[in-house]
N, C-alpha and C positions, 0 to 999 in steps of 0.2 A: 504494500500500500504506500502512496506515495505520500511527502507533507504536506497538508494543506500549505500552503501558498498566497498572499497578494499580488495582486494584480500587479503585475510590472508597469516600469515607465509606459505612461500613458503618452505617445510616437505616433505618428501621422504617417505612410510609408516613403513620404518624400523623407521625413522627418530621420526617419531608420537607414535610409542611404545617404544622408551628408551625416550623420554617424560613424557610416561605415567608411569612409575617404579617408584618404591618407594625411596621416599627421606626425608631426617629428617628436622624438624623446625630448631632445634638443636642438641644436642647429647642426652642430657634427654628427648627429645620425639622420641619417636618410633610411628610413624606415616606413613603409606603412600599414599600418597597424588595423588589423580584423580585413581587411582586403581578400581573404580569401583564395589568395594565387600562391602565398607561399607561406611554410613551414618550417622549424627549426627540423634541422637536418639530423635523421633519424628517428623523430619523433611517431609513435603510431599510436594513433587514436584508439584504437581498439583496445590499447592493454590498458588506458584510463579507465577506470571504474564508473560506470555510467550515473547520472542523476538519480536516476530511479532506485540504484544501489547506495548512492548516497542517500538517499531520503527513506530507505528500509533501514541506516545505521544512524539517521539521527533518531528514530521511532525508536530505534533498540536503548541507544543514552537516554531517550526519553521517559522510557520504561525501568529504568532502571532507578528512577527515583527524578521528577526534576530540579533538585536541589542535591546537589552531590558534593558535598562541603568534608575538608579534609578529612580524615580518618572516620567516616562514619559507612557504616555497612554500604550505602548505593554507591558512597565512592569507591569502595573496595571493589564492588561488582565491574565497576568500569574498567579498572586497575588490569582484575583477572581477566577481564574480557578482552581488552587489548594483550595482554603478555599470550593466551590460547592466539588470537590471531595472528602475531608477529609469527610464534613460533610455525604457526603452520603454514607460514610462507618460506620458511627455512633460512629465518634470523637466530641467531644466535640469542641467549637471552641472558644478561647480570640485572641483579637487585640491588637496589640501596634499601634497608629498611628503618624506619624513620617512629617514633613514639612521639604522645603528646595527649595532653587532655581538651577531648574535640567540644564543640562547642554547634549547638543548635538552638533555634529559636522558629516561633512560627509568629504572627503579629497577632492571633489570636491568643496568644500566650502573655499578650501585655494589655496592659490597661492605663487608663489616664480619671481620676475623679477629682473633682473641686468641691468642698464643702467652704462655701462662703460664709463671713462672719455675720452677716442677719439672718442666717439657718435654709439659705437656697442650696443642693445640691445641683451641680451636673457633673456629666461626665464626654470630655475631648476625645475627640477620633483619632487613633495612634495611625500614623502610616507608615511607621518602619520601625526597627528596632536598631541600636547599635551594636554591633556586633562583636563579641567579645566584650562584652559590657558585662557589668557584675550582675548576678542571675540572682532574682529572690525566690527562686522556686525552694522549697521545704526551708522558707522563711519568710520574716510578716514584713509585707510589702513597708516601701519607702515612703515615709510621709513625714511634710516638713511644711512649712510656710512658703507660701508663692514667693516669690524675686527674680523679677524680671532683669535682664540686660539692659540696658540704654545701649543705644547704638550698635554696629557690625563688628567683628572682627577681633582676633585675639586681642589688640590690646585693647578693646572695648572692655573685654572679660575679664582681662588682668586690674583693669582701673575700678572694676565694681568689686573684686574679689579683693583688693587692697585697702579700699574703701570701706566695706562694712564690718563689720564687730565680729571677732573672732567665732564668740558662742551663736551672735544671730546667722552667720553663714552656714556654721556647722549644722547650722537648727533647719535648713531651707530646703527646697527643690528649686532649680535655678533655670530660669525658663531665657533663651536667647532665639531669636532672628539669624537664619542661617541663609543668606539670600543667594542666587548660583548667580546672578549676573553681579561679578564684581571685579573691577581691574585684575588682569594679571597677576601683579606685582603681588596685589592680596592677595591672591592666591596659591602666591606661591609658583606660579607653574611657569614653566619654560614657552617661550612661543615659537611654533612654527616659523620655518623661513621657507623661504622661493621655493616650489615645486620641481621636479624634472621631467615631469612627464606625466600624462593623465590621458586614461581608456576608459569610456572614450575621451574625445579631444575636450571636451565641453561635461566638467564635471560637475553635477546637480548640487544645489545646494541644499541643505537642512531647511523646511518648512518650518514652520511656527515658531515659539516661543523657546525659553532656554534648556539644555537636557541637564538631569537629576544625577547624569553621570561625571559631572564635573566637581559631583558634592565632595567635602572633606568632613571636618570635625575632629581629629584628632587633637590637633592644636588646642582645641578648648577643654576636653578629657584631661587634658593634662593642668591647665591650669585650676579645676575644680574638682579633681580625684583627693581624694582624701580630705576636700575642706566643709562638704556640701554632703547633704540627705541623698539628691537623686539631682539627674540632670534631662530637660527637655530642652529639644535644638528643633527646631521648625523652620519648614520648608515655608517661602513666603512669596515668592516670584512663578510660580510652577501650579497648577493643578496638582490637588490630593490625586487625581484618579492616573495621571503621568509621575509623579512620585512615590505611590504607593510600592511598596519592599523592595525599595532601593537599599540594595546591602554594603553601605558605605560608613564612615571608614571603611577598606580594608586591611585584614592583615596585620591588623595590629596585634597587642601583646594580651593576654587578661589581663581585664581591669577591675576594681572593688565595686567603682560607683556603676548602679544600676542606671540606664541610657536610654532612650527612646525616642523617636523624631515625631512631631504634630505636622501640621497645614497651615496655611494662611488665617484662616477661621480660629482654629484652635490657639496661633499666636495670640491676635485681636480680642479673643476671650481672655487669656491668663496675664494681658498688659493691662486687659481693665480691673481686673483682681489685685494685681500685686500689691502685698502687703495686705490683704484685706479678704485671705482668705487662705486655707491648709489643702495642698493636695496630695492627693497618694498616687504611687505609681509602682505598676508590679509588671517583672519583666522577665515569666519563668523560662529561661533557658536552662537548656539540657546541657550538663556539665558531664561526660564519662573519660574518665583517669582511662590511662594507661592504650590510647586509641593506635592502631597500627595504619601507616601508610608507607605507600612501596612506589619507588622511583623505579622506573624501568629502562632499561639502555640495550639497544636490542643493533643488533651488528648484519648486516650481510656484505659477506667478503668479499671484494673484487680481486682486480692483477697486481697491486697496490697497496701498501699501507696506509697510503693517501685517503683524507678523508672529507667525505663530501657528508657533512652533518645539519641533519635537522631539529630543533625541538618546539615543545608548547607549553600545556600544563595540562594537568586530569581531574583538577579538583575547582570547585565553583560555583557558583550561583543558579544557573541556568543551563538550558542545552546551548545556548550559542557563546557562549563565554568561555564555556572548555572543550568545546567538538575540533579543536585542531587536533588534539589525537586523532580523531577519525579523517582530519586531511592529509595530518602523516602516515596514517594508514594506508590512505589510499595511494600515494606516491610512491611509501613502501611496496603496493600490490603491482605499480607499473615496473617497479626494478625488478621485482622477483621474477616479472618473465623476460626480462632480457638474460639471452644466457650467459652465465659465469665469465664467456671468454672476450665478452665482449664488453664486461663493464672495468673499465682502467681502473676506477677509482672504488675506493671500499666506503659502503653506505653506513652511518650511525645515526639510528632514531632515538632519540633524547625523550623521556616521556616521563617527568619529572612533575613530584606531589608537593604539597606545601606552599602554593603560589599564596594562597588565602587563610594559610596558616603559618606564615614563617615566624611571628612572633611568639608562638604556642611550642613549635618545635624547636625554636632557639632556646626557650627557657629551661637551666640546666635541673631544675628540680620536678618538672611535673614533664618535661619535654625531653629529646635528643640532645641538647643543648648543642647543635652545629646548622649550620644550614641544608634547606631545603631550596629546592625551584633549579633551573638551569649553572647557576654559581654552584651550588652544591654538587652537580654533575661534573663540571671541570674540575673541583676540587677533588673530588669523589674517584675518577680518572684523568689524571692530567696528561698521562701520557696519549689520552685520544685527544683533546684539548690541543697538543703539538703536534699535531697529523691532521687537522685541518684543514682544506685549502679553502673552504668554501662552506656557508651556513646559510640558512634560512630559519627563520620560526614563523608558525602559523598560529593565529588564536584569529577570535570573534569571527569565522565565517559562514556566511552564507542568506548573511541579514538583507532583509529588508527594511524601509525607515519608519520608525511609527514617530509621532510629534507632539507636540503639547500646542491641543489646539480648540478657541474657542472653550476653555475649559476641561476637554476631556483628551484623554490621551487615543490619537486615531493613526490607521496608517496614510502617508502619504502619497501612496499609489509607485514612491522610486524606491529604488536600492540603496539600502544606506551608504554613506560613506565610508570607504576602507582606505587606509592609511598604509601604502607599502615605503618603509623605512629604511633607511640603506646605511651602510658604513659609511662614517663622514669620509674618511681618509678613500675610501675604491669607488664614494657616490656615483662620480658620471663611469663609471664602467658596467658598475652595479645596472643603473639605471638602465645602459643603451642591452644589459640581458634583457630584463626587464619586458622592454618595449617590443623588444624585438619577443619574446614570448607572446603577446597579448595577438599575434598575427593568426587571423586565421579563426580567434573566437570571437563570440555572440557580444556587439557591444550595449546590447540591451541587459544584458544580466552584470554589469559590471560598474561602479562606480568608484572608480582607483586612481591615485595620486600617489602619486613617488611624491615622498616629501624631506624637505632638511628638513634634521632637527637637531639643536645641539643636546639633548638631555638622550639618553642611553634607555624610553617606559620598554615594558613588556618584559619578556622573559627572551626576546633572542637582545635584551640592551648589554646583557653582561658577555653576550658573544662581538656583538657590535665597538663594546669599550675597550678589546683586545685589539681592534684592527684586522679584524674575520673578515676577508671579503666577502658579499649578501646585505643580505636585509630583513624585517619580520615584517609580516601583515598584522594588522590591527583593522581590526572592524570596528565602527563607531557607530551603533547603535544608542540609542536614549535607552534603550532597557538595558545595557552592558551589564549591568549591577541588580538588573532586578531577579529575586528571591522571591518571585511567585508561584506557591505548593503545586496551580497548576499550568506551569513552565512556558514556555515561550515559542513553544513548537509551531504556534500558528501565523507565530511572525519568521520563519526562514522560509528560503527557497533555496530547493537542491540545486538547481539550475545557476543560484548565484554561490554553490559553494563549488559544480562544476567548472564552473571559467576560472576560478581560486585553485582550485587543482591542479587544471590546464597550467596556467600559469607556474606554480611551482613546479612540478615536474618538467616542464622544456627548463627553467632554469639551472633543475639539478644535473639533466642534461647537458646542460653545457658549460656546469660546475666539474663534470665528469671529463670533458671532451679538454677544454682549453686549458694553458695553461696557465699556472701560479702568476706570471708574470702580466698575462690578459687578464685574469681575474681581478690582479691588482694594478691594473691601471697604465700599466709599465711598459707596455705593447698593446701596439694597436688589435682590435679583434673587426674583422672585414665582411664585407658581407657574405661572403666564401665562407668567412667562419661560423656565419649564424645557420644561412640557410643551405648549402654544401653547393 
């Protein structure tokens, strides 16, 4: 059975054939890209894994629980699921295994109530939970006196938490404004520079209002852990119904103070309260010691000790936030039928736990105390780390866009945004792979940009900050983060995790074919060398 699916970019068929025309990576590639006439040399479409197979294994991750959060049984099934698979393509298979106390939460497991001081009762709409936030389950919920924030921003929260009276803070629930459209700077975040290329030529932009996936909140956790009763952070720019189980922070450490996010509504209620009313707030998450998760590193040997290395992650929120296992899967299924004598280069898939738990599993008393995620990998084996010639990582594929719109959260009829990220240092080499891959597929299933960026996100950043030539895909979904029990299946298309395929596989291809020197910039690579 296939995924349900939205309706793709809504194209007119003139609209679809100046899509399909030639366009440059850069000015030094002449390339043209989805044209149809040529292909990266050797490439055979048959051994990719069809749509329809793809959309039978995102059902299978779907089934498997759709929230598959570190060390807990559905991420385990996923774990095993992929190590049976590798091996029976005739990968080789090592474990890392990895301890920690896992940590789950459902939003019907939290609550929000106000009992105001002329004896009115209500009760706030929770729309998320913080994650790794202190859990009152088989204890009596947090309840403290409202105190609102004045103004955004950590040092908002440092100036109110410096400002009130030791015992009245410790006494509170401390209610702040968490707004997602705010400078950069405050954010913290690194900004995107100049593109190198985009398939098609004319890449769509994000519809409606701001995504929930740009949230933070650690920064504040930290300035009111251990001073305050309980802490609510509220979403204020955004629709409840497009923010709702946005699972952010992530990754963080356990924490004491019990956390949970409001809405617009539920701000504007607890600022007209503050100081003039007690709320409780209960946040029972599932705390189980002693939780197992397993890094898997799966090998198929070539002519070579040379290595052509992919990875992701297996653990996560939803099916399109950790289904790049299943695109290294599939890339792995086009190597395995190329025969042994024909592949120079030795393949290593990276399929590493902990992306969503690294502060659980770093902590040396309830955890592994060493790292997880792809750094864990290279440390884990350095000597495949030195045999490198060439990387990729896959996450968030196959999305389509949904948007914050009119108030509720809707799809926009295009393919979300994906981010393919390259090595600063081999970018324009990286890139002219890249473009010269996209030849040949569907540019309606594809919304892609090679992008600079000086900051190292994702799990292939720690392959990227070695100077690996490659790049990771990133999908940029507004749901990236959402932790909805019934999952997100109905916003992918197989079809846009096929062209995501497509694409990685001609480039392992020609991570396999060319050499070190072309990879990394050093020498020219011709159009003899893309398309034979």
């Amino acid at each position: 059975m296939s995924v349900p699916c939205v309706t793709t970019r809504n194209s007119s068929r003139r609209d679809l054939l100046k899509l399909a025309g030639a366009f440059a990576a850069f000015p030094s590639a002449l390339l043209t890209a989805a044209d149809g006439q040529r292909q990266i040399a050797g490439y055979d479409t048959a051994r990719v894994p069809s749509a329809d197979t793809l959309g039978k294994w995102l059902q299978q991750l779907h089934g498997f629980g759709p929230i598959r959060m570190t060390g807990t049984p559905q991420c385990r099934a996923f774990e095993e699921f992929l190590a049976t698979q590798f091996t029976s393509l005739g990968f080789s298979l090592e474990r890392d295994q990895f301890r920690l106390t896992s940590w789950e939460c459902r939003v019907t497991d939290c609550s929000i109530s106000v009992a105001e001081d002329g004896g009115a009762t209500r009760t706030v709409e929770v729309i998320a939970y913080y994650p790794f936030g202190g859990s009152t389950r088989g204890k009596a919920p947090a309840t403290g006196r409202v105190l609102c924030v004045p103004g955004t921003g950590v040092n908002a929260a440092k100036a109110l938490a410096d400002a009130t009276e030791v015992s009245a803070l410790a006494n509170s629930i401390v209610v702040m404004d968490m707004p997602l459209v705010r400078p950069a700077a405050a954010r913290g975040a690194t900004p995107a520079r100049a593109g190198l290329g985009r398939f098609p030529e004319k890449a769509t932009p994000r519809a409606g209002g701001a995504s929930p996936a740009g949230q933070g909140g650690r920064d504040i956790m930290e300035v009111f852990e251990n001073r305050c009763k309980g802490l609510i952070l509220c979403y204020t720019d955004v629709s409840n119904d497009t923010a709702r189980h946005n699972y952010l922070p992530f990754s963080d450490k356990h924490r004491t103070l019990p956390a949970i996010w409001a809405g617009a509504e539920g701000s504007a209620y607890l600022k007209s309260v503050s100081g003039k009313a007690t709320a409780t707030i209960r946040c029972d998450a599932t705390l189980t010691p002693d939780s197992r998760a397993d890094t898997l590193l799966a090998t198929l040997k070539g002519q070579s000790d040379e290595v052509v290395f992919l990875t992701t992650q297996t653990d996560g929120p939803n099916e399109c936030n950790e289904n790049g296992g299943l695109g290294v899967l599939a890339v792995a299924t086009y190597w395995s039928k190329i025969p042994a004598a024909q592949r120079r280069r030795t393949l290593v898939c990276s399929l590493p736990t902990g992306h969503y738990a690294s502060g659980a599993i770093l902590d040396k008393v309830t955890g592994s105390g060493r790292r997880a995620g792809t750094r864990g990998v290279i440390e884990k084996w350095p000597e495949v780390a030195k045999r490198i010639v060439g990387q990729l990582s896959l996450e968030q594929m196959g999305a389509m866009d949904w948007v914050d719109l009119n108030g509720t959260f809707a799809p926009s009829g295009n393919v979300a945004p994906e981010r393919w990220i390259p090595t600063t240092a081999t970018e324009e080499a990286s890139a002219k792979l890249f473009m010269a891959s996209t030849a040949g597929e569907d540019p309606r299933f594809s919304n892609a940009t090679v992008t600079r960026e000086a900051g190292s996100p994702g799990e292939g950043g720690s392959l990227r900050s070695l100077g690996l030539p490659g790049m990771g895909l990133m999908g940029q979904p507004a749901y990236f983060f959402r932790a909805d029990p019934k999952g997100v299946i109905d916003k992918l298309d197989p079809r846009v995790m096929h062209n995501q395929v497509a694409f990685a596989t001609k480039m392992t291809l020609l991570m396999d074919r060319l050499t070190p020197d072309q990879l990394h910039g050093k020498a020219p690579v011709t159009d003899s060398d893309l398309f034979g």
